[in-house]
C-alpha positions as CSV (number, residue, x, y, z in Angstrom):
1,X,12.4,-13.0,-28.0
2,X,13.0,-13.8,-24.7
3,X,10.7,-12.3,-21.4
4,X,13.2,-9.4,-20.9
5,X,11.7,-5.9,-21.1
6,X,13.8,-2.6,-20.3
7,X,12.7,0.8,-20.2
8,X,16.3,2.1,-19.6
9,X,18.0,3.1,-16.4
10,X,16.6,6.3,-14.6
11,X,19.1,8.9,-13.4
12,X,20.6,7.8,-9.9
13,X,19.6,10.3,-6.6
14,X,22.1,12.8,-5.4
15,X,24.6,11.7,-3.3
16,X,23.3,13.3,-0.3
17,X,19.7,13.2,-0.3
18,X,17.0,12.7,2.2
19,X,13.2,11.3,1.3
20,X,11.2,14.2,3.1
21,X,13.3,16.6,2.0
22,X,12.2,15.9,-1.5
23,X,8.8,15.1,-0.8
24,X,9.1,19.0,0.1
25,X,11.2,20.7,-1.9
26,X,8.6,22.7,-3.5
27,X,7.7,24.2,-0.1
28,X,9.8,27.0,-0.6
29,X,8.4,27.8,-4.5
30,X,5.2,27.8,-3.6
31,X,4.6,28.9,0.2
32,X,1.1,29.6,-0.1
33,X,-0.3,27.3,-2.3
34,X,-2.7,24.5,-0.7
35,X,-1.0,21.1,-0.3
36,X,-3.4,19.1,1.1
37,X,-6.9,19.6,1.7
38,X,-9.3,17.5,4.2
39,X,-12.6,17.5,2.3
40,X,-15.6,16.8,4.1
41,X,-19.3,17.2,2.5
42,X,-19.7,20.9,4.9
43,X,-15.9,22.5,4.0
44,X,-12.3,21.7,3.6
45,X,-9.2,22.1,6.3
46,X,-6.2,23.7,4.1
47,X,-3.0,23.0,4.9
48,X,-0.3,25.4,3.0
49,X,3.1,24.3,1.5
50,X,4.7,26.5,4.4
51,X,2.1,25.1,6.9
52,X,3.6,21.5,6.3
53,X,7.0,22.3,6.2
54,X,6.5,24.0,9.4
55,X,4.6,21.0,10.7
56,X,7.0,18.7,9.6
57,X,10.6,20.0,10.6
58,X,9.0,21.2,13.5
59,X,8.3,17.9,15.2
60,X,11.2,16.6,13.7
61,X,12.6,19.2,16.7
62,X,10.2,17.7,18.8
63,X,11.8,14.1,18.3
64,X,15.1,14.9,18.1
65,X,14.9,16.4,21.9
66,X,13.5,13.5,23.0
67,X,17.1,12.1,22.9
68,X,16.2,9.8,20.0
69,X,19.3,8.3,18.0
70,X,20.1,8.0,14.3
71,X,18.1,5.4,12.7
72,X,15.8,4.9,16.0
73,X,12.8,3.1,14.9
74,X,9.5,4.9,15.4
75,X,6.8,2.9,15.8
76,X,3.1,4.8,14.0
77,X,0.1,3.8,15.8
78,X,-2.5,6.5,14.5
79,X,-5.7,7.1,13.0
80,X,-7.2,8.3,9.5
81,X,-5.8,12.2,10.5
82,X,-3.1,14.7,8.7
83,X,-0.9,13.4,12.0
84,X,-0.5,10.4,9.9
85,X,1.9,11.8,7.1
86,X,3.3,14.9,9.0
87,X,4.6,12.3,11.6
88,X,5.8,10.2,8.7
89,X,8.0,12.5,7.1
90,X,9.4,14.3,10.5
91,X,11.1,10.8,11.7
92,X,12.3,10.7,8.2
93,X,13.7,14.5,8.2
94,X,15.4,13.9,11.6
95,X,17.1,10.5,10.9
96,X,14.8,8.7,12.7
97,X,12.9,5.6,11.1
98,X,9.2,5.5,10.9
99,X,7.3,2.0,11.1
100,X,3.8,2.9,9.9
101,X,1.2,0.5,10.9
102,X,-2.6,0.2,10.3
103,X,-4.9,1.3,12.9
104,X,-6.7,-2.2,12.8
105,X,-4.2,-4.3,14.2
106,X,-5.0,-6.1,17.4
107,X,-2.5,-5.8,20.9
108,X,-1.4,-9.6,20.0
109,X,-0.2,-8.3,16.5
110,X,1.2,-4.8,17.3
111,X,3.3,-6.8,20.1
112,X,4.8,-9.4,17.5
113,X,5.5,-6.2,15.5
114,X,7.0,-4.1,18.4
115,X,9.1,-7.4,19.5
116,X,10.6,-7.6,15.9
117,X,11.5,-4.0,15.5
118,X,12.2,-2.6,19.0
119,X,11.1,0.8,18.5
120,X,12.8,3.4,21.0
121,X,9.2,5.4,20.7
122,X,5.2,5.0,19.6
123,X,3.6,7.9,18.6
124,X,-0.1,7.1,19.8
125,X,-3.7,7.7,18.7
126,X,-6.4,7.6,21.5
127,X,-8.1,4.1,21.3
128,X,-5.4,2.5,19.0
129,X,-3.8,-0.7,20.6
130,X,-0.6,-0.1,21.9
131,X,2.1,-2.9,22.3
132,X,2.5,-4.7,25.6
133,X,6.4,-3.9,25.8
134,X,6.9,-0.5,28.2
135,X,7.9,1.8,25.4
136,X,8.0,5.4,25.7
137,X,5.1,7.0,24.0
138,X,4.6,10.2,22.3
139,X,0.5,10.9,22.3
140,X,-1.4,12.5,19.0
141,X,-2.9,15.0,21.4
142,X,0.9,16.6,22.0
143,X,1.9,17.0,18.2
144,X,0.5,20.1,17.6
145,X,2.5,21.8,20.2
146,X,5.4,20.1,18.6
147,X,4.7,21.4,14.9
148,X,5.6,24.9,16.4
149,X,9.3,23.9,17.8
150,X,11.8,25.7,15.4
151,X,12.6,23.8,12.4
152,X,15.3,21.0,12.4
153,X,17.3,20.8,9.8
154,X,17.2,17.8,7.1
155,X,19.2,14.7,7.9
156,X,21.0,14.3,4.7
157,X,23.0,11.4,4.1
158,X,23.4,7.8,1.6
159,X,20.4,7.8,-0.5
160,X,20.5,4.1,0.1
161,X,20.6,3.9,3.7
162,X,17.2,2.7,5.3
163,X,14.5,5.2,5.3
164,X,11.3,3.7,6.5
165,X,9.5,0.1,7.5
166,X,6.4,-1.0,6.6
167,X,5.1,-4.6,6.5
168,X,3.3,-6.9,4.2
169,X,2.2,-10.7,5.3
170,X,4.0,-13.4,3.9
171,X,3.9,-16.6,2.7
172,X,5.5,-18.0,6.3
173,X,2.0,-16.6,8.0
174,X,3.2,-13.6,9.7
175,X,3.4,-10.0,8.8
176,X,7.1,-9.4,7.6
177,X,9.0,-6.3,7.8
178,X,10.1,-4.5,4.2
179,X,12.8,-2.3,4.8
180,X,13.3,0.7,2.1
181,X,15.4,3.3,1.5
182,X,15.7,6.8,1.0
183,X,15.9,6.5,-2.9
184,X,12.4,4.3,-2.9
185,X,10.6,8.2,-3.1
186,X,13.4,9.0,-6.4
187,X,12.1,5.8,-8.1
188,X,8.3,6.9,-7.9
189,X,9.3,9.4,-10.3
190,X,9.1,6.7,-12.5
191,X,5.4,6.8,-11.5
192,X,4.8,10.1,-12.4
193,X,4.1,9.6,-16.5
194,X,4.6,5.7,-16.3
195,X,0.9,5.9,-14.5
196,X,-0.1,9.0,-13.5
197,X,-0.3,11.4,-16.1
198,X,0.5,14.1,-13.2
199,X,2.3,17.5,-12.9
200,X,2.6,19.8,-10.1
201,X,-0.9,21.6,-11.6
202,X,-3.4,18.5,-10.8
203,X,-5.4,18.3,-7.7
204,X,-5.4,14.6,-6.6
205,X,-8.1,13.0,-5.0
206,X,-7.7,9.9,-3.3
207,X,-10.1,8.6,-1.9
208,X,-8.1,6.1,0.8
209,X,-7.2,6.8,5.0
210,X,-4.2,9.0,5.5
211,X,-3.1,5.6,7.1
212,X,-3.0,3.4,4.4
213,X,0.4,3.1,2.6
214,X,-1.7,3.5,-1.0
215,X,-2.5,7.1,0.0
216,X,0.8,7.7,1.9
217,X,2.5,7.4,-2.0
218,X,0.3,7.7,-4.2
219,X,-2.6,10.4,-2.4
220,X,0.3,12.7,-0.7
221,X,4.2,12.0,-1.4
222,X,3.7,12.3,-4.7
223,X,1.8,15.2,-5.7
224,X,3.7,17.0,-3.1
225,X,7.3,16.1,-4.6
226,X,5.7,18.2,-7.8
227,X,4.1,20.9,-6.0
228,X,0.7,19.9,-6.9
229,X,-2.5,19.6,-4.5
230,X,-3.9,16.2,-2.7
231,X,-7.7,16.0,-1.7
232,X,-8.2,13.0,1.1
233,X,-11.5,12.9,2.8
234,X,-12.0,13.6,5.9
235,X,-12.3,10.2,8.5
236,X,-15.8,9.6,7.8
237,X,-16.5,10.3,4.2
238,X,-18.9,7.9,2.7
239,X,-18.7,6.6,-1.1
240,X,-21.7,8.0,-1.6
241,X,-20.2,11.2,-1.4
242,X,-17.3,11.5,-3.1
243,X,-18.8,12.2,-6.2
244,X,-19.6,15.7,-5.0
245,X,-16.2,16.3,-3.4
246,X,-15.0,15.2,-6.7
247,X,-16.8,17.8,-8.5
248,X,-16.8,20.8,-5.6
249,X,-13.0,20.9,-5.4
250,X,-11.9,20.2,-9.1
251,X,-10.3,17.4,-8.9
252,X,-8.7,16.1,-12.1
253,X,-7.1,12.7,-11.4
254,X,-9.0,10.1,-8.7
255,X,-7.5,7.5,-6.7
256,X,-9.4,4.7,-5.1
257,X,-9.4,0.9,-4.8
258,X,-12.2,-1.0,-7.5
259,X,-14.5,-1.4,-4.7
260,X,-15.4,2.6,-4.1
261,X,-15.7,3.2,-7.6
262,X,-18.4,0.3,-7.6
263,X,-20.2,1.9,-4.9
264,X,-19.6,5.6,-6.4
265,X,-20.9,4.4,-9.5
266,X,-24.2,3.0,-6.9
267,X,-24.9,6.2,-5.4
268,X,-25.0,8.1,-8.7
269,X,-22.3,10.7,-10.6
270,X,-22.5,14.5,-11.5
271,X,-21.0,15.8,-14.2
272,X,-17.1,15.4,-13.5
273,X,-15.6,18.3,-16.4
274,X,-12.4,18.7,-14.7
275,X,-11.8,14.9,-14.3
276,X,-9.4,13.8,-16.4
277,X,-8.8,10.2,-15.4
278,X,-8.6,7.7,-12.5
279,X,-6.2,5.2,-11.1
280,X,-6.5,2.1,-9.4
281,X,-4.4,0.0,-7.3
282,X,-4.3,-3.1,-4.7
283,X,-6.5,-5.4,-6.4
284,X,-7.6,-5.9,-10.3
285,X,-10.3,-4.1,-11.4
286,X,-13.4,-5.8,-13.0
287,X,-13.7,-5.1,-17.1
288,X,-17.3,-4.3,-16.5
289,X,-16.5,-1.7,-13.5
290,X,-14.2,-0.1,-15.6
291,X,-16.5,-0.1,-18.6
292,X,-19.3,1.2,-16.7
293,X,-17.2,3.8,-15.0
294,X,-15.8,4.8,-18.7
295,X,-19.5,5.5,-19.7
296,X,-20.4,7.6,-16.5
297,X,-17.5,9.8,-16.6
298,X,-16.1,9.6,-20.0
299,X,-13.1,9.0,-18.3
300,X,-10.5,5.8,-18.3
301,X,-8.9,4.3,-15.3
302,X,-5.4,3.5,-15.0
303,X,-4.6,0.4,-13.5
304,X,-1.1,-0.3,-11.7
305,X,0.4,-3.6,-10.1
306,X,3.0,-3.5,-7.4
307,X,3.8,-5.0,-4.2
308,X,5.2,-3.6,-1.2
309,X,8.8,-4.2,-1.8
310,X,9.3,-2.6,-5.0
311,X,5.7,-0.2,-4.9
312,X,4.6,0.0,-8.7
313,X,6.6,-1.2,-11.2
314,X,3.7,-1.8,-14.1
315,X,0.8,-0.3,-15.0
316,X,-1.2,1.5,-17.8
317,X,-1.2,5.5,-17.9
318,X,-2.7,8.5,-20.1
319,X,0.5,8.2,-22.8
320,X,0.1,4.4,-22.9
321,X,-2.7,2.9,-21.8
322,X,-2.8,-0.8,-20.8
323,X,-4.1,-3.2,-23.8
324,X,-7.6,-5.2,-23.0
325,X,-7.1,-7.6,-20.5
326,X,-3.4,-6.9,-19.4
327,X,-1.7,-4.8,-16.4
328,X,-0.3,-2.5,-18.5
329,X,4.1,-2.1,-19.4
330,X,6.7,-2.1,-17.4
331,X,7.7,1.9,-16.7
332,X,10.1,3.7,-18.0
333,X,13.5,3.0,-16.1
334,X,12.2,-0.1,-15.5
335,X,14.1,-3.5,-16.1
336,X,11.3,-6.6,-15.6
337,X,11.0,-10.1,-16.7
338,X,9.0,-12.7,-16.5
339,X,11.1,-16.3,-15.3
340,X,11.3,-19.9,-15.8
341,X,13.3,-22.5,-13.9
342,X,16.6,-21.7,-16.0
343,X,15.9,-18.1,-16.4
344,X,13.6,-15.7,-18.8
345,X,11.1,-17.4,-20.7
346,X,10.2,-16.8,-24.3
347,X,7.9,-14.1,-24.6
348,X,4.4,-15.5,-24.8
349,X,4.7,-18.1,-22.2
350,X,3.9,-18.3,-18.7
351,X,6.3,-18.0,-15.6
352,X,7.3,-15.8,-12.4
353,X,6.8,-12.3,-12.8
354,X,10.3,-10.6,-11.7
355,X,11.9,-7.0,-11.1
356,X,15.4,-6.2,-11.6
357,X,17.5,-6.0,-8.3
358,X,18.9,-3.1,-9.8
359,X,15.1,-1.2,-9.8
360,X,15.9,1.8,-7.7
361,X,12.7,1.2,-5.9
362,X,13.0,-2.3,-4.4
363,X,13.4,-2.8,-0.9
364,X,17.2,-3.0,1.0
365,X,16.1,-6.4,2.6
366,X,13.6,-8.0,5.1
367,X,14.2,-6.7,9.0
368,X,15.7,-9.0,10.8
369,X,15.4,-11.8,7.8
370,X,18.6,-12.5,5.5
371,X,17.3,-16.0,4.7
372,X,14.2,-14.6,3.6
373,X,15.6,-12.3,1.9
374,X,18.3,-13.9,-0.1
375,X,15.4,-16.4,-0.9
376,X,13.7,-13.9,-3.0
377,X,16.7,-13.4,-5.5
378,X,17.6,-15.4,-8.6
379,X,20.9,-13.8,-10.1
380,X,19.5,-10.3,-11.4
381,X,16.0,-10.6,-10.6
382,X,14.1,-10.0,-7.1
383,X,11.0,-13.0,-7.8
384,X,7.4,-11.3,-7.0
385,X,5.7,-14.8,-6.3
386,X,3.0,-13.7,-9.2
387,X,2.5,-15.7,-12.1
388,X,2.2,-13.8,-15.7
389,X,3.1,-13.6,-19.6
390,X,4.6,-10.8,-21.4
391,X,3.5,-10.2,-24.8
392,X,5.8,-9.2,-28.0
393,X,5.4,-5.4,-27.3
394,X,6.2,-6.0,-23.9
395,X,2.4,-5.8,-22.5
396,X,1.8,-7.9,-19.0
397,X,-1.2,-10.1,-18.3
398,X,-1.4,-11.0,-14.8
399,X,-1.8,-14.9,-14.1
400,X,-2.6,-15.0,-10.1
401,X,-0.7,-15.6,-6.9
402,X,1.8,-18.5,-7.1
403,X,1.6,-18.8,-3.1
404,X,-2.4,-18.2,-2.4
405,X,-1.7,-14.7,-1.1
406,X,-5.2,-12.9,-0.7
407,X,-6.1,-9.6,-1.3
408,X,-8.8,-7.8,0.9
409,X,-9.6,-4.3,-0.3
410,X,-6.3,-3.9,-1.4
411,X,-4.4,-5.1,1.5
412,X,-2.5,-8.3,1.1
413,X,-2.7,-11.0,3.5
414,X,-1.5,-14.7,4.0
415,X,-3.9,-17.6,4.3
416,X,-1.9,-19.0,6.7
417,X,-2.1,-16.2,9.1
418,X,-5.7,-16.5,8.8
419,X,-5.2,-20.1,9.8
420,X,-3.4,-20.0,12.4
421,X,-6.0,-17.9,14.6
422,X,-9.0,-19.8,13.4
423,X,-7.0,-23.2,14.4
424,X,-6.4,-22.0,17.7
425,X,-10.2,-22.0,17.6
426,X,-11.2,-25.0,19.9
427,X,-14.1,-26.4,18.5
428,X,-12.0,-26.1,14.8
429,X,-10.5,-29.2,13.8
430,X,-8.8,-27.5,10.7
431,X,-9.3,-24.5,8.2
432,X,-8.6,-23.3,5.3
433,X,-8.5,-19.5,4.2
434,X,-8.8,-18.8,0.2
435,X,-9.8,-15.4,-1.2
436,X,-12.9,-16.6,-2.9
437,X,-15.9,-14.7,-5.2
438,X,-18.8,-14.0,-2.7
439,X,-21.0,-12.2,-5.6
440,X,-20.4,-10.8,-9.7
441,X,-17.2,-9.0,-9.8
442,X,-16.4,-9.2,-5.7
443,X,-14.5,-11.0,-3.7
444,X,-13.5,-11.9,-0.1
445,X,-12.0,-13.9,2.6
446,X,-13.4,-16.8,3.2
447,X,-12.7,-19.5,5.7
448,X,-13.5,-23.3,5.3
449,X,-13.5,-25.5,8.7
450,X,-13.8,-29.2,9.6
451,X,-15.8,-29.6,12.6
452,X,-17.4,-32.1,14.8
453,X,-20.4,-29.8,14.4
454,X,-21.7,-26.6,12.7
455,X,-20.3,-23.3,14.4
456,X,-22.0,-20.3,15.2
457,X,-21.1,-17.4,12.6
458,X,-21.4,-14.8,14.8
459,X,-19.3,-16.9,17.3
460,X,-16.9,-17.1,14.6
461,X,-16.6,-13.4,13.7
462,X,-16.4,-12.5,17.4
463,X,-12.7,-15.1,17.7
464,X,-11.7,-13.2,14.2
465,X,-12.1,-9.5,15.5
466,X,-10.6,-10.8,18.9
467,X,-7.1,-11.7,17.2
468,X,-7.2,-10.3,13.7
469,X,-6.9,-6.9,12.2
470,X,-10.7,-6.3,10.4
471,X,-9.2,-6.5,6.7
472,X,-7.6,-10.4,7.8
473,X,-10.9,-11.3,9.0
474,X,-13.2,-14.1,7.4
475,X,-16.4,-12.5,5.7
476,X,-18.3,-16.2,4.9
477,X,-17.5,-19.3,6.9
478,X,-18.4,-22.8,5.3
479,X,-18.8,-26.5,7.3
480,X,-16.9,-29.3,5.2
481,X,-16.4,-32.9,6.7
482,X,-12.9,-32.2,5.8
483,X,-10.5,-30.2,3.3
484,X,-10.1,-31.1,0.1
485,X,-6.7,-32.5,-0.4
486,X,-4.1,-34.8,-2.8
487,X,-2.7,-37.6,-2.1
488,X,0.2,-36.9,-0.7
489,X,-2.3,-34.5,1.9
490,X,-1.3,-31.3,0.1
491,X,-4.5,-29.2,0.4
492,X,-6.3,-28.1,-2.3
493,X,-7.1,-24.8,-2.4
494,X,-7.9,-24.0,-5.7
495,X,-11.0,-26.6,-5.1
496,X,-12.2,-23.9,-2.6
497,X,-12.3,-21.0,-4.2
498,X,-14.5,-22.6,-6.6
């Protein structure tokens, strides 16, 4: 049997359809039940259904008088606050396009960013680096004003005309823009049973920053699309500390990346009776972690593997849990296969994991990039660059990166963009990035040099938080005479990583 597994065709969107509009269709069901709540170890900031609606078409108002056009890009330069997903979801409502970025990027990478997209506006935290392009800029400290402008009404339209940008590094060493549509939020449905378990009665904790796209989809979007509640903790929030906002505000499914249940799992656990089972995303999870979780809580976690074109598209979930050692199954509605040089491979063997071009959920194309983007097709099947084997009862075991892409708390990020800072670097000769295990169960990036001489760590660090966002930057650095390479001068990284 060949490396073909489909879990049928989901209903197609309505014809006119917009993403925020979905996202809060319950709004009008349920007025006053809490949406989201901002949890902090004193109390808890309640936002209503009808308060975010409100907030939402509101400054969709406020954007649309700013003489903004169709499809004007909006460039999201904000902190760990609600702003974060209320400004989100207006640009959507009004048209518009937001381009959410993280917080952490430098002014030498938000410019690259800005050059690429052209935004016509930025809305702007206080202390986050702005682009050095004169763009018109729309401050954090004005939304609220803007939440109470009379509502706009819903830009409805093509389900698959572009919605929203985010990026995602690439193997070419800089940050490339994935453009997706309206529909991508009707193919997370998918998600709903096919990993999460959740209806619109479950309070959801995650336990990411409103700014990271993991708790953008998974945190908020899509409890709210079933009317249930999301927890987030408030900017500040230690590990340590969850496990009482967990229990205090009855929580029954938690969201985080491996390394904060590690460190929950450090600081201790209460009793958790209204838990009913976690989920993990942006990097694999540790069998011992899991394990050890499983006997704290009596609880499982639910793994998922995605990317940022296509979000999710495998994972394990309360109805079918991933078998030991594998990713889980494809979901339900899902069409994936896993690729040889002349096509699917016979289940059982290795090759290039791959997602149907049909998957309602993949991205329209790179920004600016058709190359690129045509590059990533074979026939049907959109190739994820990740190496795996699908078992006889369609089960996934993931097999690594084909093209050295690191993962750093759950963000991805290219070696070679790593590289290119560090050779800028002028007592580097040449280095190598490779996401490499630091200590039992935990890794990081770390960056091998060739110098005439040993360099200062510190003075390292200092050049990678001058030009890097902090997830890109090096955690270990390591002296070699020179880079391990073939001999034809390819270099070697899998000697690196040890």
């Amino acid at each position: 049997m060949l490396s073909i597994h489909d879990e049928g065709a989901p209903p197609p969107p309505p014809a006119s359809f917009n993403l925020a509009a979905h996202v809060l269709a319950q709004a009008a069901a349920k007025p006053d039940k809490v949406a989201l709540a901002i949890l902090s170890p004193t109390g808890a900031r309640r936002w209503s259904y009808a308060r975010l609606e409100a907030a939402v078409r509101g400054l969709a108002t406020g954007l649309l008088e700013r003489g903004l056009e169709p499809g004007a890009r909006v460039l999201m330069r904000l902190g760990n606050d609600v702003d974060f997903p209320v400004t989100y979801l207006a640009a959507i409502a009004a048209g518009l396009i937001p381009v959410p970025t993280s917080a952490q990027l430098t002014r030498r990478e938000i410019t690259a960013i800005a050059a690429e997209i052209a935004p016509a506006l930025i809305v702007a935290g206080e202390g986050i680096a702005l682009p050095e392009q004169e763009i018109p800029v729309l401050h954090a400290a004005d939304l609220p004003a803007l939440h109470a402008r009379p509502a706009a009404d819903y830009a409805m339209g093509d389900p698959d005309r572009p919605a929203y940008v985010i990026y995602t590094s690439g193997t070419s060493g800089t940050p490339r823009a994935v453009v997706h549509a309206h529909r991508a939020i009707w193919a997370r449905r998918m998600m709903h049973e096919g990993w999460y378990g959740l209806t619109g009665d479950d309070r959801l904790l995650h336990a990411g920053a409103f700014n990271w796209t993991y708790t953008l989809g998974t945190g908020l979007m899509d409890p709210w699309s079933l009317g249930a509640t999301a927890l987030i903790p408030a900017s500040g929030v230690t590990s340590a500390e969850l496990p009482l906002l967990l229990k205090r505000h009855d929580a029954t499914i938690f969201a985080a990346a491996p390394g904060v249940y590690r460190q929950m799992l450090r600081a201790g656990l209460p009793p958790l009776p209204r838990l009913r089972h976690g989920l993990s995303a942006g990097e694999k999870m540790p069998p011992a972690l899991r394990e050890a979780w499983g006997q704290a809580t009596g609880t499982q976690v639910h793994e998922a593997f995605g990317m940022s074109e296509c979000s999710t598209f495998v994972s394990g979930a309360p109805a079918r849990p991933a078998p030991e050692g594998t990713i889980g199954y494809p979901q339900a509605g899902r069409r994936v296969a896993v690729l040889g040089a002349d096509g699917p491979v016979p289940r059982g063997t290795p090759g290039e994991l791959a997602v149907s071009s049909r998957d309602p959920g993949l991205m329209l194309h790179y920004w600016g990039q058709p190359e690129e983007t045509a590059a990533r097709f074979r026939g049907e099947w959109f190739c994820t660059g990740d190496q795996a084997v699908m078992a006889e009862d369609g089960a996934l075991t993931y097999l690594g990166r084909a093209d050295d892409m690191m993962n750093a708390g759950g963000f991805r990020v290219s070696p070679l963009e790593v590289e290119s800072v560090f050779n800028r670097h002028p007592g580097i000769r040449e280095c190598a990035a490779v996401e490499a295990t630091v200590k039992a169960d935990t890794t990081a990036i770390c960056l091998y040099y060739s110098a005439d001489a040993p360099l200062a760590e510190a003075e390292l660090a200092a050049w990678g938080a001058e030009h890097l966002a902090r997830y890109k930057q090096p955690r270990r650095f390591t002296r070699l005479d020179a880079l391990p390479r073939n001999p034809n001068g390819k270099l070697l990284r899998s000697r690196l990583r040890g």
